[in-house]
C-alpha positions in Angstrom: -5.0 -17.9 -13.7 -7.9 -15.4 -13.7 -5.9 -13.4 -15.8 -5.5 -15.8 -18.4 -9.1 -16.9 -18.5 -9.7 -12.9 -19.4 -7.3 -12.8 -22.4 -8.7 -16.1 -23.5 -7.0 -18.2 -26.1 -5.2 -15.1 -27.4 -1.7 -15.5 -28.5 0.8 -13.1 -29.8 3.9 -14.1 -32.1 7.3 -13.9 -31.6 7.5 -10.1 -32.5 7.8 -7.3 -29.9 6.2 -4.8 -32.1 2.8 -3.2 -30.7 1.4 -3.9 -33.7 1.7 -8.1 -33.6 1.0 -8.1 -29.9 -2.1 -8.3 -28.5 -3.3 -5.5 -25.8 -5.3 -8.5 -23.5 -2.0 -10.5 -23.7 0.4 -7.6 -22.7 -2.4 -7.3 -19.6 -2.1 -10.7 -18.6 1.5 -11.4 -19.4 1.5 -8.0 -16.3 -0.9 -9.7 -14.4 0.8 -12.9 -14.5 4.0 -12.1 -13.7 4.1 -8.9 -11.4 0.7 -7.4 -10.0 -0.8 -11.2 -8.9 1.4 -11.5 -6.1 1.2 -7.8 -5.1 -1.7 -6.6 -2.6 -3.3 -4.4 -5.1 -3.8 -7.5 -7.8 -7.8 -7.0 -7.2 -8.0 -3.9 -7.9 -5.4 -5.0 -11.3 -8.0 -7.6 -12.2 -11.1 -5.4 -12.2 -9.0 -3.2 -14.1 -8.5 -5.7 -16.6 -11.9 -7.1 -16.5 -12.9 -3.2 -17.5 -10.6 -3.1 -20.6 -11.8 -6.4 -21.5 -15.1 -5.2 -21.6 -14.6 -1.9 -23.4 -12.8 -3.7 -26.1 -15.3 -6.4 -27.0 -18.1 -3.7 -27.3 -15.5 -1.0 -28.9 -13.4 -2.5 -30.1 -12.0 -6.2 -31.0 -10.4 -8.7 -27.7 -7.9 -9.3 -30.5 -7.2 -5.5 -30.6 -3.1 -4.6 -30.3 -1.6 -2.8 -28.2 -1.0 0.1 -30.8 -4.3 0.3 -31.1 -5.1 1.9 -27.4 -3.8 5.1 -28.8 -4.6 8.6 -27.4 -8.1 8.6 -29.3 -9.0 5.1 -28.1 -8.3 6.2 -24.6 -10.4 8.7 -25.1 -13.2 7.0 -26.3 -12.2 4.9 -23.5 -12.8 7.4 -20.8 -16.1 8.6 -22.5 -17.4 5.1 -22.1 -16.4 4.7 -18.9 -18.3 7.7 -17.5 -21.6 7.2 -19.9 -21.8 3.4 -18.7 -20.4 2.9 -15.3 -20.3 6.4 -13.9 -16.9 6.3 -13.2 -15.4 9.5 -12.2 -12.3 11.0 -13.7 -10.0 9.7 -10.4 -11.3 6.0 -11.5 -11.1 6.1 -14.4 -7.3 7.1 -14.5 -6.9 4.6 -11.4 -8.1 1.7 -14.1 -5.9 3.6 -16.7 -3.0 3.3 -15.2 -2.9 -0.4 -14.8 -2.8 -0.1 -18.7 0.3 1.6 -18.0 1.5 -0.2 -15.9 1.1 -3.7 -18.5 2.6 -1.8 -21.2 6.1 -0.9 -18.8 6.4 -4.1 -17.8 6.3 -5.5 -21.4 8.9 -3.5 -22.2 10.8 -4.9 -19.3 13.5 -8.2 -19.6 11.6 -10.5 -17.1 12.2 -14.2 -16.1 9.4 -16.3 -16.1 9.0 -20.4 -16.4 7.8 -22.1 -19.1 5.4 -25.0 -19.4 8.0 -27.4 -18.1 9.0 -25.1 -15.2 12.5 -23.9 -16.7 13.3 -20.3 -16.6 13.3 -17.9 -19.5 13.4 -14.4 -20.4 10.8 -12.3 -22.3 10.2 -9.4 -23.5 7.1 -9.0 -24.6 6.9 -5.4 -26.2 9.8 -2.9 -27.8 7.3 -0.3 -27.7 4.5 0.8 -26.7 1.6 4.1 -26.4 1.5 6.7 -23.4 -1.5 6.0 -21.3 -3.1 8.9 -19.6 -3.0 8.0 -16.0 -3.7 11.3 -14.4 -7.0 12.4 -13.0 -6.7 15.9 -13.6 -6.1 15.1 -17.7 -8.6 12.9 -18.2 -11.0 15.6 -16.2 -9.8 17.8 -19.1 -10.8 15.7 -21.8 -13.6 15.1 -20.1 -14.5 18.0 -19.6 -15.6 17.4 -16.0 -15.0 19.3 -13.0 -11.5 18.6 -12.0 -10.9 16.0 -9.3 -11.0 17.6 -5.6 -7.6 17.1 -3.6 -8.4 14.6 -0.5 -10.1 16.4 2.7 -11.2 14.3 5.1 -9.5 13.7 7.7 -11.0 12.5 11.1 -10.7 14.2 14.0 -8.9 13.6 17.3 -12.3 12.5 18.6 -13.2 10.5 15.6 -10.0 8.3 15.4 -9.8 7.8 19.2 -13.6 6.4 18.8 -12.4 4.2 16.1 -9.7 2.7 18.5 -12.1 2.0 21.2 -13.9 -0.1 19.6 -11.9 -2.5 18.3 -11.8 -5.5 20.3 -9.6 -8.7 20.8 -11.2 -10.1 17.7 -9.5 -7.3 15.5 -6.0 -7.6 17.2 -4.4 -6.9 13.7 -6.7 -4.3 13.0 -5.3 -2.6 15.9 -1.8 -3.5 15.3 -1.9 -1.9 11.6 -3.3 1.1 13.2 -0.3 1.3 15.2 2.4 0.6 12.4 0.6 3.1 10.4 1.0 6.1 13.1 4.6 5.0 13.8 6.0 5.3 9.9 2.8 7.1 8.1 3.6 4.2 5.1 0.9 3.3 2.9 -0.9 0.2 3.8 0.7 -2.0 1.5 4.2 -1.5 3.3 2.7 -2.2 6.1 0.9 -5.2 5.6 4.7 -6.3 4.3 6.3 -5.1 7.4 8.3 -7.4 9.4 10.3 -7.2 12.9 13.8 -8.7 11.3 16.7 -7.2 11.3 17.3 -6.1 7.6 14.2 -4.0 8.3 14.6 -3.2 12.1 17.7 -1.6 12.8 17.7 -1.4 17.0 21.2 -0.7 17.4 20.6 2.8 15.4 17.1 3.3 16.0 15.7 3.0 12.4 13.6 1.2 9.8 14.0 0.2 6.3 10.6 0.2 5.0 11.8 -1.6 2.0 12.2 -5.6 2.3 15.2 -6.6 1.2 15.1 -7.9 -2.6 12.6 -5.4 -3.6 13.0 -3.3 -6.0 12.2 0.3 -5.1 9.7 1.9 -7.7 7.9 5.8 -7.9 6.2 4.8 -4.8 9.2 5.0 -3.4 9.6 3.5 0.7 12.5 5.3 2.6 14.7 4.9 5.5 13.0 6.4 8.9 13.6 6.7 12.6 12.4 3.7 14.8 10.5 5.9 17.6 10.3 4.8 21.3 6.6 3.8 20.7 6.9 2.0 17.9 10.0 0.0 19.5 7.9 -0.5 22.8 5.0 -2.6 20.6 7.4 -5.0 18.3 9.0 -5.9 21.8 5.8 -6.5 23.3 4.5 -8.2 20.1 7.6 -10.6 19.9 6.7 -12.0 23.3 3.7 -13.2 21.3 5.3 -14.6 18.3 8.3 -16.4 20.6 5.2 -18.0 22.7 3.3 -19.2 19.8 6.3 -20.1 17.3 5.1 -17.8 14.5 7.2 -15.9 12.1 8.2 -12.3 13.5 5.6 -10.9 11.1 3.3 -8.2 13.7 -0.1 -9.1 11.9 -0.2 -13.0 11.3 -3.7 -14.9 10.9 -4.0 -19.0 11.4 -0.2 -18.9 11.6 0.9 -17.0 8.5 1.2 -13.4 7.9 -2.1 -10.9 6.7 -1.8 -10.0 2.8 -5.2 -7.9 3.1 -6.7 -5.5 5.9 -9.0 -3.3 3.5 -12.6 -4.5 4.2 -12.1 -4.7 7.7 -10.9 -1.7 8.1 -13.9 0.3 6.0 -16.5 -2.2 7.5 -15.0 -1.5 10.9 -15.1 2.6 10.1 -18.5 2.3 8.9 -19.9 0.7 12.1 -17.8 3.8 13.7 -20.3 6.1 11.8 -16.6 6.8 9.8 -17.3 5.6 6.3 -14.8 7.9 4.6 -12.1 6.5 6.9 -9.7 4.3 5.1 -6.5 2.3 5.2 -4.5 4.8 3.2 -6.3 8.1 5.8 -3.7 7.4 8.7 -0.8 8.4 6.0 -2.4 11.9 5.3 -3.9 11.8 9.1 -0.1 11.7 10.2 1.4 14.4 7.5 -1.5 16.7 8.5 -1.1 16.9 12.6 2.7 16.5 12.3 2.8 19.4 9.9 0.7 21.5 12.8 3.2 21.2 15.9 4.3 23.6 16.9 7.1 24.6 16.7 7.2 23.5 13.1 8.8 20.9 11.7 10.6 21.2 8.5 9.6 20.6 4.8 12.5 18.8 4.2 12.3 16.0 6.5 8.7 15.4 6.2 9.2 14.5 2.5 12.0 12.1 3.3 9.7 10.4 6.0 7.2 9.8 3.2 9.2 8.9 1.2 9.2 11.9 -1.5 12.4 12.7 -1.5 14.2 10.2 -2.9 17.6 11.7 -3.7 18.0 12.3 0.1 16.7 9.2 1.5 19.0 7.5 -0.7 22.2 8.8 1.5 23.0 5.4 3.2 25.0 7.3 5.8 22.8 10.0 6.9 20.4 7.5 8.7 23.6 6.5 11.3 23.3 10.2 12.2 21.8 10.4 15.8 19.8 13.3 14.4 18.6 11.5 11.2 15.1 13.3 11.4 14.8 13.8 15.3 12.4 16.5 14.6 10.1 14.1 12.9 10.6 11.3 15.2 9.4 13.3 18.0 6.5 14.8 16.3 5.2 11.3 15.2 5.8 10.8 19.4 3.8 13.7 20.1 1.0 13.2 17.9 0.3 9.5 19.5 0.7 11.1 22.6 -2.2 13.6 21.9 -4.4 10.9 19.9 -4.1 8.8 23.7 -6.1 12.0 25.4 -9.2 10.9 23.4 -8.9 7.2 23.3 -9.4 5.0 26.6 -7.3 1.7 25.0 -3.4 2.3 25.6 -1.9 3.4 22.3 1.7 3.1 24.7 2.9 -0.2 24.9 4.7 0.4 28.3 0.7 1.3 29.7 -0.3 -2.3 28.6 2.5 -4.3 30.7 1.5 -1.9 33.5 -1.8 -2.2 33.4 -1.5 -6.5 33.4 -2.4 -8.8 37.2 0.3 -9.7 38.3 0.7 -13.9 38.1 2.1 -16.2 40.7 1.5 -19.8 41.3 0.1 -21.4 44.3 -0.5 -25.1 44.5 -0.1 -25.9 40.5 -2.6 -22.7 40.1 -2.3 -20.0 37.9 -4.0 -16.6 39.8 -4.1 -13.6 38.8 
């Protein structure tokens, strides 16, 4: 893999201590095994790429893992802002994929051998705290801290955004939609799929985590299905039935999307838009939900995004009828007002409606 050709011929022995194991191998053994097949493995291997490069003009590629301490982080960050201009926010984005490698070789894993038979592995019994927050490594920095996120667009600005995508961008527009509906980040949505583990009709709610996955910090709750939402995956399974695809709402030359990112920002910077990202709708929704009026509780918005994870835990609460109504209708109301400054119908219902009617006449389709 690409990972492997980054840690080279590198080998650790058999020992788990941080000392014996080498920090490129704990980074690819992570690679390897866990971050390749998640959407964020590009961002992992530039990451990677970074460390690689800071230790084979720091440092040594052979380097162990004990050796990224808290001063070699440090000297880390330095040279990360004196050569690349990375800003404190990067720089403990690329960080914490250091983090990240040293967790999971602490972690009993199953992986295959040469001969394709299963074993377990652990790589590492210990290993150093990485600093992984902007704020700190501002501090050590000493750089202005990191400013909280802003932008948001306005009413005007994302109604111009939907207007012009055309049929060429249907998943563009159909991520767009997902993301109102559940405010998830954009890799739960790119994994989101109209089955019924996820899709509960019968109670009107979604598990936004796919059955078999492990729920992690980034933690993806239990939410109410709204009316709009529900209207769309109906009207996007007539599509899929028609054309035999998996039920999977974004799906490109028969198989499901795994990356929507450069569209997206290419798409917002033809909009004049180019601080509009993927991840904006999630803090777009929080924002103008958190402004109805009358307002809508604390509580429930932090179990819609999935920050309360005690509570959105309770298995039974979601059968509740009024298993965050409040935020169900907000989300509702929020669409609603975004369709005053957009012409395309952000209403599923609107679309049917707004379709010729067909009827045959002498082996001829007319509309």
């Amino acid at each position: 893999s690409g990972a492997s050709a980054l840690a080279g011929a590198a080998k650790s022995d058999t020992s788990r201590s941080p000392d014996r194991v080498m920090l490129l191998v704990a980074l690819d053994h992570y690679y390897d095994h866990d971050v390749s097949k998640k959407p964020s493995a590009d961002q992992a291997f530039r990451s990677i790429s970074l460390v690689k490069e800071f230790l084979e003009e720091k440092m040594l590629p052979t380097a162990s893992v004990s050796a990224f301490g808290p001063i070699r982080q440090r000297e880390f960050m330095t040279w990360a802002r004196d050569k690349h201009r990375h800003s404190a926010n990067t720089i403990a984005r690329n960080l914490s994929v250091v983090s990240a490698a040293f967790r999971f070789g602490k972690r009993v894993v199953v992986v295959k051998d040469g001969l394709g038979n299963d074993q377990e592995i652990q790589l590492l019994d210990m290993a150093p705290d990485v600093v992984t927050q902007a704020k700190r490594v501002a501090e050590l920095l000493d750089l202005p801290p990191p400013r909280p996120r802003e932008w948001l667009p306005t009413y005007e600005e994302f109604g111009r955004f939907i207007d012009a995508i055309d049929k060429r961008k249907e998943n563009l527009f159909r991520f767009v939609i997902l993301s109102l509906n559940t405010w998830a980040r954009p890799s739960t949505v790119l994994e989101f799929r109209d089955n019924e583990e996820t899709v509960n009709r019968r109670f009107g709610t979604i598990d936004l985590n796919p059955p078999g996955r492990r729920q992690t910090i980034k933690y993806r709750p239990k939410i109410r299905l709204t009316s709009n939402l529900l209207g769309w995956l109906d009207e996007w399974k007539k599509d899929e039935i028609e054309e035999g695809q998996e039920r999977a709402p974004m799906m490109w030359d028969g198989v499901p999307i795994t990356a929507i990112k450069r569209t997206f920002i290419r798409h917002a910077e033809e909009c004049g838009l180019p601080e509009f990202t993927p991840g904006t709708i999630r803090h777009f929704m929080a924002t103008m939900v958190r402004r109805q009026k009358p307002p809508v509780d604390k509580e429930q918005r932090d179990v819609w995004l999935g920050h309360d994870e005690k509570r959105t835990a309770n298995a039974y609460e979601s059968f509740d009828p009024d298993y965050l109504a409040d935020y169900m209708q907000a989300t509702e109301q929020v669409i609603a007002d975004l369709q005053k400054h957009t012409k395309r119908p952000l209403f599923a219902c609107k679309v049917r409606a707004r379709r010729g009617f067909k009827v045959l006449e002498g082996g001829r389709k007319l509309a």
